[in-house]
C-alpha positions in Angstrom: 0.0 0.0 0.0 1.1 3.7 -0.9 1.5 6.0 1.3 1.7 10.2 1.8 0.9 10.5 -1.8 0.1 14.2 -3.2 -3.3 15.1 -4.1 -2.9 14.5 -7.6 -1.2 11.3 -7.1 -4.2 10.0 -4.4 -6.6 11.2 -7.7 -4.8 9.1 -10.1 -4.7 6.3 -8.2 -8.7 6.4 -7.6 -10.4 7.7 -10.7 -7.5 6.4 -13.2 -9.5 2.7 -14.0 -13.2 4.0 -13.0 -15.8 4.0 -16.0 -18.9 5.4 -16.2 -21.7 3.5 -14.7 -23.8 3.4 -17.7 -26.9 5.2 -19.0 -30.2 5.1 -18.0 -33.8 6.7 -19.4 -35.4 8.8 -17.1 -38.8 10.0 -17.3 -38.8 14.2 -18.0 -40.2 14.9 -14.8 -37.6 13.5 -12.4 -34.6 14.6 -15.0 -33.7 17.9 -13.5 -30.3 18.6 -12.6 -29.3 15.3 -14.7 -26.6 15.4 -17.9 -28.0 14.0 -20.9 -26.5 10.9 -22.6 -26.9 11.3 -26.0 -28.3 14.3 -28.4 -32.1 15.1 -28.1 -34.1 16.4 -31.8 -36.8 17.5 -32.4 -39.6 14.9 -33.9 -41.8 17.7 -35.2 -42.1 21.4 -35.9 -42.6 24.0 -32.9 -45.4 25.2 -33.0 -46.9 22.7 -35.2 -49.0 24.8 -37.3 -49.7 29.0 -37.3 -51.3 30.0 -34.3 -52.7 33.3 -33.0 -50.4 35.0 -30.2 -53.4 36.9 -28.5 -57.2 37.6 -28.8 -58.5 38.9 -31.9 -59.5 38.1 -35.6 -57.5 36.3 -38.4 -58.0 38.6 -41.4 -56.2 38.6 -44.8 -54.4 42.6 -44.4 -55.8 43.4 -47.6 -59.1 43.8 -46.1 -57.8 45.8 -43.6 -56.6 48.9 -46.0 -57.9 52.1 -44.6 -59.4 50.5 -41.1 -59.3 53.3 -38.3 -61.4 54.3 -35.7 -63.1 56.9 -37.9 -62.8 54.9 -41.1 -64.0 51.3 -39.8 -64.2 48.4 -42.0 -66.8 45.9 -41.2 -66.4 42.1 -42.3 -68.6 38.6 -41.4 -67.6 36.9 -38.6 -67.6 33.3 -40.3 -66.4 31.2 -37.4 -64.6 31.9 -33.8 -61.9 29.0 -33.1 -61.0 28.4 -29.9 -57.0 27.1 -28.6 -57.1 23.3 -29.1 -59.8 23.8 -31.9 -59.4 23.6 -35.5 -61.3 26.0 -38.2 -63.9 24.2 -40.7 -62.8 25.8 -43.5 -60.0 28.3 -45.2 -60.5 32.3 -44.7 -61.6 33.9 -48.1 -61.4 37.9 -49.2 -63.9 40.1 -47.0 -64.2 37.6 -44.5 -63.4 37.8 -40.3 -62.6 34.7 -38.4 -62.3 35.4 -34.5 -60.1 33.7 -33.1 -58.7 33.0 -29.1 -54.4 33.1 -28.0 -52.7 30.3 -29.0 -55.6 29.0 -31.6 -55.3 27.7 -34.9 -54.9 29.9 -37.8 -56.8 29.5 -40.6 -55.2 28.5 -44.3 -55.4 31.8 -46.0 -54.9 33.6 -43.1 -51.8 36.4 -43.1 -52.4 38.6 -39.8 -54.6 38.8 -36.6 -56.4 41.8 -35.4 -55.9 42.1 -31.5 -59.7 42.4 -30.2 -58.9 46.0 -28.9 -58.9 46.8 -32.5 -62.7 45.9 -32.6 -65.7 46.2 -31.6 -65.8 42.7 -30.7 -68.5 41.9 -33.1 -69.2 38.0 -33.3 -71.8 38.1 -36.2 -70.0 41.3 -37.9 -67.1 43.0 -36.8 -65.7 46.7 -37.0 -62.1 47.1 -37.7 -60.4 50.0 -36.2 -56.9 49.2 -37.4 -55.2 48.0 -40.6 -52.3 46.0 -40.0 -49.1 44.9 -43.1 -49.2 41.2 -43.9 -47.8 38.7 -41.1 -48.4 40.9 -38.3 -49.3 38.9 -35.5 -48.9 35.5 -36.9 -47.1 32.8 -35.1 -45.7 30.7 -38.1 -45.1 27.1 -37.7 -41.9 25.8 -36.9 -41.0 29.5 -36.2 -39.5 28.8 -32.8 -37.6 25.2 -34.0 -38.0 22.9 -37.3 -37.7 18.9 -37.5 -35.0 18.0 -36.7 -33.3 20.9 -35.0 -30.7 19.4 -32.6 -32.5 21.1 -29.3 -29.8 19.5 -26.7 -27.0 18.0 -27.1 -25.0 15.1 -25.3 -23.5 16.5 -22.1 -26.1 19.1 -21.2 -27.4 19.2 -17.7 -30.8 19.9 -17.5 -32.1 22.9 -16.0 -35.9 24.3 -15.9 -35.5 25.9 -19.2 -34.4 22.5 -21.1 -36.7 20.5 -19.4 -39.4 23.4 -21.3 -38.3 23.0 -24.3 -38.1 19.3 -24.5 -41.4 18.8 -22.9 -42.3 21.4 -26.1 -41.5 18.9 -28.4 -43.1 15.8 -26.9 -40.4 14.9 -25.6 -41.4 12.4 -22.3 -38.4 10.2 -20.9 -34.6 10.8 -22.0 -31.2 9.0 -21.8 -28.7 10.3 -18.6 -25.9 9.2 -17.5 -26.5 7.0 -14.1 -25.5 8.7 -11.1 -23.6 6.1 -8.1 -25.3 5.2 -5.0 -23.9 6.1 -2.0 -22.6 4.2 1.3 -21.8 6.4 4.5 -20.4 4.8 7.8 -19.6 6.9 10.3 -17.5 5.3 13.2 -17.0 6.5 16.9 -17.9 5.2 20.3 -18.3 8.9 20.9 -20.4 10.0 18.5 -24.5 10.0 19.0 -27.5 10.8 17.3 -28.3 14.6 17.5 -31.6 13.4 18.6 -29.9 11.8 22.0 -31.1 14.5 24.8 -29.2 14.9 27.0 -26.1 14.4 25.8 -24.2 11.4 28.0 -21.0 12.3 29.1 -17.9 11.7 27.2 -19.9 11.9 23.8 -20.9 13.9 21.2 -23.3 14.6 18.8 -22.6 13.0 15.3 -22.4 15.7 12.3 -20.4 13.6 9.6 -23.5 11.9 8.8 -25.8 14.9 8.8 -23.5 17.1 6.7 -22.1 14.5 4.0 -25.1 13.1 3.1 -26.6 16.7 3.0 -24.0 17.5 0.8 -24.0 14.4 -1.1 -27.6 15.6 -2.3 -27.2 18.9 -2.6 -24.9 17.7 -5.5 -27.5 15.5 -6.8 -26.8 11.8 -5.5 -30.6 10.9 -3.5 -29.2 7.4 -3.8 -27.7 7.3 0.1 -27.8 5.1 2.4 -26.2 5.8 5.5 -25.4 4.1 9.0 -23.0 4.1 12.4 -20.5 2.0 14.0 -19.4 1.7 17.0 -15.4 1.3 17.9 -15.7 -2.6 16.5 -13.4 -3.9 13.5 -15.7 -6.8 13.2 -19.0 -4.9 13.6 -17.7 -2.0 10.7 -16.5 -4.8 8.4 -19.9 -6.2 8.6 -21.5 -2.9 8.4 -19.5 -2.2 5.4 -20.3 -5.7 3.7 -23.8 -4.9 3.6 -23.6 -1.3 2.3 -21.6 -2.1 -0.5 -24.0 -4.7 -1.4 -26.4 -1.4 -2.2 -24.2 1.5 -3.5 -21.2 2.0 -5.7 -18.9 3.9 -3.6 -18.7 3.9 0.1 -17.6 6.9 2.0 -16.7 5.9 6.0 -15.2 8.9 8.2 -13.1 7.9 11.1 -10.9 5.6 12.2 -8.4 6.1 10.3 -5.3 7.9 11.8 -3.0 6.2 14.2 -4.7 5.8 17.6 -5.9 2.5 19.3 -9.4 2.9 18.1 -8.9 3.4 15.0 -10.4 0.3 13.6 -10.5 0.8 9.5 -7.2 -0.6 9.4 -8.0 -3.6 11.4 -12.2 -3.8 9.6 -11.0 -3.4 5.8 -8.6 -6.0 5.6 -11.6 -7.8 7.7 -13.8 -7.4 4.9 -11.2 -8.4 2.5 -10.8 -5.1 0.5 -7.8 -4.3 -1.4 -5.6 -1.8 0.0 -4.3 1.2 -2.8 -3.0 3.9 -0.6 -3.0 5.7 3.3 -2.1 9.2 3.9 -2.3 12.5 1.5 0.1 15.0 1.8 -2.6 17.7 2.8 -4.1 19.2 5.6 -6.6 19.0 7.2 -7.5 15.4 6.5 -4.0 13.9 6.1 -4.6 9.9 7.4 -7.5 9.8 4.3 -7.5 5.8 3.1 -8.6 4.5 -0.4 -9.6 1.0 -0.9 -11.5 -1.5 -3.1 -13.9 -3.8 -2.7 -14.6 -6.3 -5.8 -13.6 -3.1 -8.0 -15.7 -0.8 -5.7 -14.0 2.1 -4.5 -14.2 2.6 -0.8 -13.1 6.0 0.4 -12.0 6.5 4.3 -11.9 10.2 5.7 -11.0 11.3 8.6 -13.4 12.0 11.6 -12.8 15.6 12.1 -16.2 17.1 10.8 -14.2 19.9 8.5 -11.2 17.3 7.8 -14.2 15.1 6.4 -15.9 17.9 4.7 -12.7 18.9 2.6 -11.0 16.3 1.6 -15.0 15.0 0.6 -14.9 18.2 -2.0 -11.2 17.3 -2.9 -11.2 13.4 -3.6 -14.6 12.2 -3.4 -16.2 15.0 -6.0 -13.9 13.6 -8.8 -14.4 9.8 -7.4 -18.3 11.5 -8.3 -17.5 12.3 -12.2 -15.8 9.8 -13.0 -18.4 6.9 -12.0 -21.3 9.4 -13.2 -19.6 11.1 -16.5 -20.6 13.8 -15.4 -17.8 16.3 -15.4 -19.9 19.4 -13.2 -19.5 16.9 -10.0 -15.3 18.3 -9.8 -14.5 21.2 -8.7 -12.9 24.0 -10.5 -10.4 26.1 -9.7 -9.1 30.1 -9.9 -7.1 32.4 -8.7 -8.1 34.7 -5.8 -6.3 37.5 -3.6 -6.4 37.0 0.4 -8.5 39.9 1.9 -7.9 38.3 5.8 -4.5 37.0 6.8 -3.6 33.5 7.7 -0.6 34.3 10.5 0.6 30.2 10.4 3.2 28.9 7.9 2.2 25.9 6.2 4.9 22.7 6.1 2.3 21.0 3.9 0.0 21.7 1.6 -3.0 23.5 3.1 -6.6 24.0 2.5 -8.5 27.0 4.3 -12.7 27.3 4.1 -12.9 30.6 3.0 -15.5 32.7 1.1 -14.8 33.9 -2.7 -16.0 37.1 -4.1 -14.6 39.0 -7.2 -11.6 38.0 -6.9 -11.0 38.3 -3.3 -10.9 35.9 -0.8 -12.5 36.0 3.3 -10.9 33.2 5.3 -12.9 31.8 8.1 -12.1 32.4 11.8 -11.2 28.8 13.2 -9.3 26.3 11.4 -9.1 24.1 13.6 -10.1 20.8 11.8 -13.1 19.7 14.0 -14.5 23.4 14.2 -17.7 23.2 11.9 -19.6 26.8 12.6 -17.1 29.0 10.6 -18.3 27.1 7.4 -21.3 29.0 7.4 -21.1 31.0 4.2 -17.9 28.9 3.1 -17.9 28.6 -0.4 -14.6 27.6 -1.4 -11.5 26.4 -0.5 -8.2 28.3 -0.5 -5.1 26.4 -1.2 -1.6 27.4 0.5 1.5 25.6 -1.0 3.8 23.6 1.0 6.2 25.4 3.2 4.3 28.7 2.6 5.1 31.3 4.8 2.2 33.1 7.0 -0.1 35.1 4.3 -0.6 38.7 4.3 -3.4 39.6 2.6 -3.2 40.6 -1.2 -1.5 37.3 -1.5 -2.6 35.5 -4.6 -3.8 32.0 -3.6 -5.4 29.4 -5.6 -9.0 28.9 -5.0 -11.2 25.8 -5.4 -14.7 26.6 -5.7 -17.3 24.3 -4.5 
């Protein structure tokens, strides 16, 4: 087993033989958020035949000339269509057919008279306006043709997509499958935050609450999480029958050097295949990667910020590359420091900070179990090994979660 690898090493090693779980049709309504699998075209023209955009009366603009208030132009009302309905016939020279928004249009048809034009005449009606050929007419196809590529492979689909491919009859598409999820937490100290009052010697359990939080916020519903006490045999077990349901198992805890820290005693229990132990970054150092009949089994440490960083820095891309999905890795930029961090770093460091153009707020407390100062966090602010205590206007590299 590897060990004190640098965070592009530790990535490597855990995404470099992962492929992508697969594809899987979704019905429209439960596809938001999810990237598209293949490329999505239109069956049909949008709309699918000339419509009326607002209340009025489909008129041929020649029998309009010279309409006005003063000079109106009566015609016979042959027929009033309605949206959903179709007209009986085509619309001939001298003749009115009134017509409701979004309704049919005619053949013969070239503009629509808004009804505040009118009198509102249903037998016979008074134009007060003339109006230029095509005013007012919806044409078919006007908004997308047949054909028309409307979303390609890779999109993730907001409100607007979903729209348009519900416009074009579109009622279950192709995505790329998202993982399920295991989380064991470990600890003999650690309770429920429902436990009142808290027993002595204990505390209340966050790792769960926040990762899978975060785990969904992201997009993966697919979680199924559970606790351990201090017990190699009891968290192999616990372990054997979550990887049975997911396709990557988080654990935080147990990990680092201590007498209780039972992963290294409960993975090689469950007969997983040790890959590495120890990342040359802080907080979160003692991190361990395993695998489990090719499943990938990612240990973090207990330290609720510890946990929630190295989560954003190795299991985000563990994320993409068993989804596809590339939106599930972070992304990086450069940002100045507007605080000061007044500790040198001998490793590489990671602050929570908060990013705003182009400047940088670090937290208060970076102490690695301190979880209030993440409130607002969101990014994290990388310092370079062996970097002396920051000033601000430092330029620092910033990872944007």
């Amino acid at each position: 087993m590897r060990t004190f690898l640098s965070l592009e090493e530790a990535l490597e090693e855990m995404t470099g033989d992962l492929q992508p779980l697969g594809v899987e049709v979704l019905p429209l309504g439960e596809a938001l958020g999810r990237t598209l699998a293949d490329d999505i075209r239109a069956h049909g023209d949008q709309p699918p035949f000339d419509r009326s955009p607002l209340d009025g009366y489909a008129l041929k603009a020649a029998d309009t000339s010279g309409a006005s208030p003063q000079t109106p132009v009566t015609l016979p009302v042959i027929e009033t269509v309605y949206a959903g309905g179709v007209p009986s016939r085509a619309l001939c020279h001298g003749e009115a057919m009134r017509v409701m928004t979004g309704a049919m249009l005619p053949r013969g048809c070239d503009c629509v008279l808004r009804l505040e034009d009118t009198d509102d005449g249903r037998e016979t009606v008074a134009l007060y306006a003339s109006l230029p050929s095509g005013a007012n007419v919806c044409r078919r196809g006007e908004d997308y043709r047949a054909g028309t590529l409307l979303l390609p492979a890779g999109t993730r689909l907001d409100s607007p997509s979903i729209g348009v491919l519900a416009s074009a009859g579109v009622f279950a598409v192709p995505v790329h499958r998202r993982p399920s999820v295991g989380l064991l937490v470990t600890g003999d100290e650690i309770v429920p935050p429902d436990r009142y009052p808290l027993p002595p010697g204990k505390i209340y359990d966050a790792n769960l609450s926040l990762l899978t939080a975060r785990l969904r916020e992201l997009g993966i519903l697919q979680v199924t999480a559970a606790r351990a006490q201090d017990s190699p045999q009891a968290a192999a077990a616990q372990m054997e029958e979550l990887l049975r349901q997911c396709d990557l198992l988080l654990t935080t805890g147990g990990v680092s050097v201590g007498d209780r820290d039972i992963l290294h005693q409960a993975l090689p229990l469950l007969g997983a295949e040790p890959v590495f132990w120890k990342v040359a970054l802080k907080p979160g150092t003692p991190v361990r990667f395993s695998r489990f009949r090719g499943k990938p089994i990612l240990s973090l440490s207990g330290n609720p910020f510890a946990a929630a960083a190295t989560f954003e820095l190795l299991a985000r891309p563990v994320l993409a590359a068993l989804s596809g999905e590339s939106h599930f890795a972070l992304t990086k930029t450069q940002g100045r420091l507007q605080t000061p961090f007044p500790k040198s770093s001998p490793v590489r460091r990671f602050l929570r900070g908060r990013y705003q153009q182009g400047g940088v707020i670090l937290g208060e407390q970076h102490s690695s179990g301190a979880l209030f100062s993440m409130l607002g966090c969101n990014c994290l602010a990388e310092l370079p090994a062996g970097a002396p205590p920051m000033e601000p206007g430092r330029s620092v590299t910033v990872w944007l979660l």
